[in-house]
C-alpha positions as CSV (number, residue, x, y, z in Angstrom):
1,X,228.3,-48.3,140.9
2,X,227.2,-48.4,144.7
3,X,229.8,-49.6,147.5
4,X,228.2,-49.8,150.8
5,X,231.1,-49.4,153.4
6,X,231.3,-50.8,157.3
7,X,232.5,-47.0,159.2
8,X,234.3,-46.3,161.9
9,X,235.7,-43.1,163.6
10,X,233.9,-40.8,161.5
11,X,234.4,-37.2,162.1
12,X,233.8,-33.9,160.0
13,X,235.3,-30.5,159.9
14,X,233.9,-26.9,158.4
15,X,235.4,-26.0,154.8
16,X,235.6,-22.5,154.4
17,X,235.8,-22.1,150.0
18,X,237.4,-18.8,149.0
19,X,237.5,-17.9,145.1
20,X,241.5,-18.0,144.2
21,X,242.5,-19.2,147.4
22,X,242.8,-22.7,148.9
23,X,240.2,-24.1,151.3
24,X,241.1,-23.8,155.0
25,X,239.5,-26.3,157.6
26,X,238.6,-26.2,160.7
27,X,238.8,-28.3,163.9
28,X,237.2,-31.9,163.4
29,X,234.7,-33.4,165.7
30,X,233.5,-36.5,166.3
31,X,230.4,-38.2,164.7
32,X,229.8,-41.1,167.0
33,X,227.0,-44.2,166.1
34,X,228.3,-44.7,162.4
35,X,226.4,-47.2,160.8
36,X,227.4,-47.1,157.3
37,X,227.8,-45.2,154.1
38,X,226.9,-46.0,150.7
39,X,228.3,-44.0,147.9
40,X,227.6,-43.7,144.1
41,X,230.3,-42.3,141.8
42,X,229.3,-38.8,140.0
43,X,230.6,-37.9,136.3
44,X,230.0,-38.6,133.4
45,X,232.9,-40.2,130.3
46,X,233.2,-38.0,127.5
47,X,234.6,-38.9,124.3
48,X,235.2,-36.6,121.2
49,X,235.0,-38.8,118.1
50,X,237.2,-37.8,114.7
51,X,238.9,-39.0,111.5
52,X,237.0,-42.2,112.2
53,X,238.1,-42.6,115.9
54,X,238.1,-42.1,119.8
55,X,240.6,-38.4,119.2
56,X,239.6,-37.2,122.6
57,X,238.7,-39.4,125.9
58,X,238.1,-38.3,129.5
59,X,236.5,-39.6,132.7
60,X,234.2,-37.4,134.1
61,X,234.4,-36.7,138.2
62,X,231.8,-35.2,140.0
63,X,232.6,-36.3,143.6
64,X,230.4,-39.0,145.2
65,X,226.4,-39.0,146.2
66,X,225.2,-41.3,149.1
67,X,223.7,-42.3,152.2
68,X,225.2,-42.2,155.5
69,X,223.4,-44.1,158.2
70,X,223.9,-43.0,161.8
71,X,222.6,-44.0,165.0
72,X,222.0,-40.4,165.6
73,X,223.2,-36.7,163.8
74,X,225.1,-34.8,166.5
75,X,223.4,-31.4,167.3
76,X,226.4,-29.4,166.7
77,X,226.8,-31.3,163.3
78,X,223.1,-29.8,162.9
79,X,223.7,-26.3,164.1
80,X,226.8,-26.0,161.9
81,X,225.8,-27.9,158.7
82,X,222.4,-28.3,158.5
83,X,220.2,-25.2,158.8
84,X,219.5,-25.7,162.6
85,X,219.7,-22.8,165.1
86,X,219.5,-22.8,169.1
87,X,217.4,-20.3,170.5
88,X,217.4,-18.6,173.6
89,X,215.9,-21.3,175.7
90,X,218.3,-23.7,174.4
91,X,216.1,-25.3,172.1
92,X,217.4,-26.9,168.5
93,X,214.8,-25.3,166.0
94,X,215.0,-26.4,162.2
95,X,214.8,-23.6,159.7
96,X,214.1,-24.0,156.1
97,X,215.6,-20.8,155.1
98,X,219.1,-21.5,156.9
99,X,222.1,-23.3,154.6
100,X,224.6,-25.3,156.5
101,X,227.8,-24.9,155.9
102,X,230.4,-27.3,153.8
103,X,232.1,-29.5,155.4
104,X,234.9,-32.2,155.4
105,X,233.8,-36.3,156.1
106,X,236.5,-38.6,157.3
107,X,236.1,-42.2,158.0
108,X,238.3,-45.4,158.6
109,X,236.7,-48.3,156.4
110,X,235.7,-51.6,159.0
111,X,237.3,-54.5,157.3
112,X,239.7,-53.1,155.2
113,X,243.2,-54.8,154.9
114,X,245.2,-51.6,155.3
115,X,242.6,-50.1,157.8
116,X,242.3,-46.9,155.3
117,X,241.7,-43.8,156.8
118,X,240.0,-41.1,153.9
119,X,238.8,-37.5,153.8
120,X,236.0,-36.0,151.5
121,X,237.4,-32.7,151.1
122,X,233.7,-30.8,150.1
123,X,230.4,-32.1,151.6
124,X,227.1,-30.9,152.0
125,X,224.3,-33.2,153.6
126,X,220.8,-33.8,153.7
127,X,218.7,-33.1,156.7
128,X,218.2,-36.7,158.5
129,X,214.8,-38.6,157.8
130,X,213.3,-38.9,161.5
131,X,211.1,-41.2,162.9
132,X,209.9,-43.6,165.6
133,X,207.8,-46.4,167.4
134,X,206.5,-47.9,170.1
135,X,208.6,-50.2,172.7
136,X,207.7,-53.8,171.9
137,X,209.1,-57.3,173.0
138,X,211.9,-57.2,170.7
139,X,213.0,-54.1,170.5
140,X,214.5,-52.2,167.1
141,X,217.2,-49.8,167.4
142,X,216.6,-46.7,165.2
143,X,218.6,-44.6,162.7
144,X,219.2,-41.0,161.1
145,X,220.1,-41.2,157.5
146,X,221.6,-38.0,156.0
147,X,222.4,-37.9,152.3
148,X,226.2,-36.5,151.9
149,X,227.0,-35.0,148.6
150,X,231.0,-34.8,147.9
151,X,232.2,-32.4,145.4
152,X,235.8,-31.8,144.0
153,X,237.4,-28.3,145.4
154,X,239.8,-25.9,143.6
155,X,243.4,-26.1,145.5
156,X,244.4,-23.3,143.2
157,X,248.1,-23.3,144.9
158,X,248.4,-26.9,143.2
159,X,246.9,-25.9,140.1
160,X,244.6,-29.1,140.7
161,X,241.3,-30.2,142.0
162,X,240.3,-33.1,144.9
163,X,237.6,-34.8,145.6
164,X,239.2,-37.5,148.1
165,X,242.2,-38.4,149.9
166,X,243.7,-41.4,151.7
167,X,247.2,-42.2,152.8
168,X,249.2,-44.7,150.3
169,X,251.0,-46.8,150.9
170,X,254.7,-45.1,150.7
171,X,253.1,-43.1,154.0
172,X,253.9,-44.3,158.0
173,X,251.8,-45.8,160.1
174,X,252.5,-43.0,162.5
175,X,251.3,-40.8,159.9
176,X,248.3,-43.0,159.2
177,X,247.2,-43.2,163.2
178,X,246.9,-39.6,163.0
179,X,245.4,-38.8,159.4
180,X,241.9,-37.9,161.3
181,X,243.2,-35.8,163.3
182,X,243.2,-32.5,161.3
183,X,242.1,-32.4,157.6
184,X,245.4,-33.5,155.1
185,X,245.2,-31.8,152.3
186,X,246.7,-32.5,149.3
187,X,250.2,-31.4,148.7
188,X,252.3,-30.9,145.5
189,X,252.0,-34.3,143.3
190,X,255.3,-36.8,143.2
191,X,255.3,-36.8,139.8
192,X,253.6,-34.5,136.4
193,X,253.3,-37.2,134.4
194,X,249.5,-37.0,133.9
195,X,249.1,-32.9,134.4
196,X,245.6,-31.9,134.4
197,X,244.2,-30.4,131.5
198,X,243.4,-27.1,131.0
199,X,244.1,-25.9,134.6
200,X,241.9,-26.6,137.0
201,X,240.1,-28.6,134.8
């Protein structure tokens, strides 16, 4: 299923991924000229079938896959995440051979009731398709679109794995103002009713 979501304050972060250890983030910047972000699900169900039945169900999660549409990708987002480099006359150069690094993607979703704020804990993008034309009588605004892959990440002090995060609604509205403000992430669960099988699995 696709949802195409109206954006608003969107702003990233590096993740740093450490085997064993949880992810640490770093300081999040602005992505002004948000257009909008579609997203598809990732996973696939799995069912294990015996003595005539369903024995063994799960939902698969893979993190999301989509498009976000932009007025224009911030240089720094493309020195830091996209396989840019400046060079010594202050030029941005593209490099095929460089990987960005992971990042975090938060957003505020235009329209909704609650005026969610979320965080995509693991991202890695797409360099932007570029493009242009010629000034006529009406004239047509351009923009970058970057394909953003989220992935769950390993929190291994939880024991659990996240793909996404939002404040619910047992959380302040002083807490909500500032959810963008650093990256939140997850903290011990309320409750074990549903633990996670096999580990971090």
């Amino acid at each position: 299923m696709k949802v195409k979501l109206g954006l608003k304050n969107v702003v990233y972060a590096k993740v740093t991924i450490t085997d064993g250890v949880d992810p640490t983030f770093g300081t999040v910047k602005s992505w002004p000229g948000a257009v909008n972000l579609n997203l598809d699900v990732q996973g696939e169900n799995y069912s294990f079938w015996a003595d005539d039945g369903p024995y063994y169900e799960r939902n698969g999660n893979a993190g999301y896959s989509g498009d976000l549409e932009t007025a224009l990708v911030p240089d720094d987002f493309k020195l830091n995440h996209l396989g840019y480099y400046e060079d010594v006359n202050g030029n941005i150069i593209e490099d095929p051979d460089l990987d960005g690094d992971p990042f975090a993607l938060g957003y505020t979703i235009s329209g909704d009731k609650d005026n969610r704020p979320v965080w995509l804990y693991n991202c890695i993008a797409s360099r932007p398709a570029s493009g242009g034309g010629t000034k006529t009588e009406n004239t047509e605004v351009k923009t970058e679109t970057c394909t953003i892959t989220a992935r769950p990440v390993d929190f291994p002090s939880l024991n659990r794995r996240a793909a996404k995060g939002y404040p619910g609604p047992n959380t302040t509205a002083a807490y909500k103002a500032s959810y963008l403000d650093q990256v939140t992430p997850p903290a011990a669960a309320k409750t074990q009713a549903n633990p996670p099988a096999g580990g971090n699995g």
